[in-house]
Phi, psi and omega in degrees: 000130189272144179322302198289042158234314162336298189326299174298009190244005188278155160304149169287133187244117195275110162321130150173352101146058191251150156325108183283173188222167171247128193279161175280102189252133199303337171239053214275105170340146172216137188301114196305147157303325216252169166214151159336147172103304173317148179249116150234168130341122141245141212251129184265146221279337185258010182082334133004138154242132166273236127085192044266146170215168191253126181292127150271344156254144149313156171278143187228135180036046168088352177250142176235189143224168200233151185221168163269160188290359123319340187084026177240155205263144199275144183043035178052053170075022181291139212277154197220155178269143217248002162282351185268023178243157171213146173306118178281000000 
């Protein structure tokens, strides 16, 4: 393959003169707020708060689970959402 065929294999680049840029994706991982250890709120449906509980997982896809400050599992280790958390 000669450069000038290399070449023509390059991206299309689109007039208009703007600077390209990397767009923002709406669902982009973002670094859990929570960590093991952490004491939060669990925030209730009615506005209510329970706790205090201690995060026992790390988050994972938006779920954690939660324990008491005993170490005993909140609900028997039920994965919990971590928008239904609030921080002390």
């Amino acid at each position: 393959m000669s450069d000038d065929q290399q070449k023509n294999e390059s991206p299309e680049y689109t007039s208009g003169g703007k600077r390209p840029f990397v767009s923002t994706y709406e669902n982009a991982v973002q670094a859990p707020s929570l960590k093991v250890g952490d004491s939060v709120y669990l925030l209730n449906t009615d506005g209510s708060r329970e706790g205090p509980y201690l995060v026992a997982t790390a988050p994972v896809s938006g779920q954690c689970t939660l324990c008491h400050a005993d170490g005993n599992p909140f609900r028997n280790n039920a994965d919990i959402d971590v928008d239904e958390l609030e921080a002390c």
